[in-house]
C-alpha positions as CSV (number, residue, x, y, z in Angstrom):
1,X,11.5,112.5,72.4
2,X,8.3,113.6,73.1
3,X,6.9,117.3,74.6
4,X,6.3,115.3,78.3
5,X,10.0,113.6,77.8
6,X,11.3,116.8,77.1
7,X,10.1,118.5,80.1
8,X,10.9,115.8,82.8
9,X,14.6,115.5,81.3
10,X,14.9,118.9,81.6
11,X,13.8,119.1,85.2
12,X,15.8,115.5,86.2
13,X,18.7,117.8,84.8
14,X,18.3,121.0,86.4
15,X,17.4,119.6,90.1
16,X,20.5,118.1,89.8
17,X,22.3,121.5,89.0
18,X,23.0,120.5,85.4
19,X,21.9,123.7,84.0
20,X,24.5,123.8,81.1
21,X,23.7,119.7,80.1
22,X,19.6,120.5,79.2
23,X,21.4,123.4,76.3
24,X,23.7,120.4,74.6
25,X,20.9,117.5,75.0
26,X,17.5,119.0,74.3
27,X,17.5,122.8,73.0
28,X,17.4,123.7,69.5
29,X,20.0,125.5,67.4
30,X,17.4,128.0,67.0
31,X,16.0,128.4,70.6
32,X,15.8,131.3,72.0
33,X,15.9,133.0,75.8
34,X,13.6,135.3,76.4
35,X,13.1,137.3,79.8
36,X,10.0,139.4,81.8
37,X,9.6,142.5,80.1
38,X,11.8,145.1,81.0
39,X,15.0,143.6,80.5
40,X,17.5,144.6,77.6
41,X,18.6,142.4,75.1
42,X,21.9,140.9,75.2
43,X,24.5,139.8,78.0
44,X,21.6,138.3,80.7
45,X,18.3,139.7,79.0
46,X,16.6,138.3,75.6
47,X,18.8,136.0,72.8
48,X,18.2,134.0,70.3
49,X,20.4,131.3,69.3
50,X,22.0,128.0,71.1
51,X,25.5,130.0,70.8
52,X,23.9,133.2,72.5
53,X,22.5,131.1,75.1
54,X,25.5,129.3,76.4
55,X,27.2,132.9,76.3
56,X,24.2,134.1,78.9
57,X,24.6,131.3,81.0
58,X,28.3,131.6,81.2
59,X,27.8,135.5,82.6
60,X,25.3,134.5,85.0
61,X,27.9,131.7,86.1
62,X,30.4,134.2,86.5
63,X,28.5,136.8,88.4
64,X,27.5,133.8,90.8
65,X,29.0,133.6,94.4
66,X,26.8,130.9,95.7
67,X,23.8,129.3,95.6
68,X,21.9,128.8,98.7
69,X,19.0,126.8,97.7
70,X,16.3,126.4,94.9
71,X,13.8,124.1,93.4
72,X,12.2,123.3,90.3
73,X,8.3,121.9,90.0
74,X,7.0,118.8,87.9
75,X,6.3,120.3,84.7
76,X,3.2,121.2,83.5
77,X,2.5,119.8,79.5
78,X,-0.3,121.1,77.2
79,X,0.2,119.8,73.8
80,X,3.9,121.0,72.5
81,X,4.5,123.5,75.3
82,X,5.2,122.6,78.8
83,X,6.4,125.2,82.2
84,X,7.8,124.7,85.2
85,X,7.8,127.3,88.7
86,X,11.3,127.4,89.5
87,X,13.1,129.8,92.2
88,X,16.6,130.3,93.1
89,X,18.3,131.5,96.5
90,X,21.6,132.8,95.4
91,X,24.3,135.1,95.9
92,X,25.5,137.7,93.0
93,X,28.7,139.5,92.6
94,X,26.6,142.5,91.4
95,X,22.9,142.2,93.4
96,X,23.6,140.4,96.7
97,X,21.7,137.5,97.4
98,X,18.5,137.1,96.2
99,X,15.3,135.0,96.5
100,X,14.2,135.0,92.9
101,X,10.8,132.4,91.3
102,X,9.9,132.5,88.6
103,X,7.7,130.6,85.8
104,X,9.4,129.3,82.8
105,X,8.1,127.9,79.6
């Protein structure tokens, strides 16, 4: 697959709320999660690894009450690197509900 392949897989998969397929079908052993600045490392901040990333998802799945809403832009592609604006309207066990967007690369 190529970088523009990549990107609108990953988007076909996540508007349909298949946010664990994208980790088994496109990311890289190697691939890593990395958050704003601030965060800590570990649990739901920074990781590296496929293994460590289906751990992080698996906490924020289980801190998850409901999910209210969301979307998830056309990506954008320049050469090997592509990003989509993506926000979220869900409920957490730990933070309420929040009204989170982001952009992700």
């Amino acid at each position: 697959m190529n970088t523009q392949q990549v990107a609108d897989r990953l988007v076909e998969l996540c508007r349909q709320g298949k946010y664990e397929e994208p980790q088994e079908e496109l990311y890289a052993e190697d691939a890593v999660s990395i958050e704003m600045e601030g965060m800590a490392s570990g649990a739901l901040g920074n990781v590296k690894g496929l293994d460590a990333i289906r751990e992080k998802g698996r906490k924020w799945k289980d801190n998850l009450e409901a999910i209210h809403g969301g979307s998830m832009s056309d990506p954008m592609v320049a050469g090997e690197w592509f990003s989509v604006a993506s926000s979220l309207d869900a409920t957490y066990k730990d933070m309420g509900r929040m009204n989170m967007q982001e952009i992700c690369v």
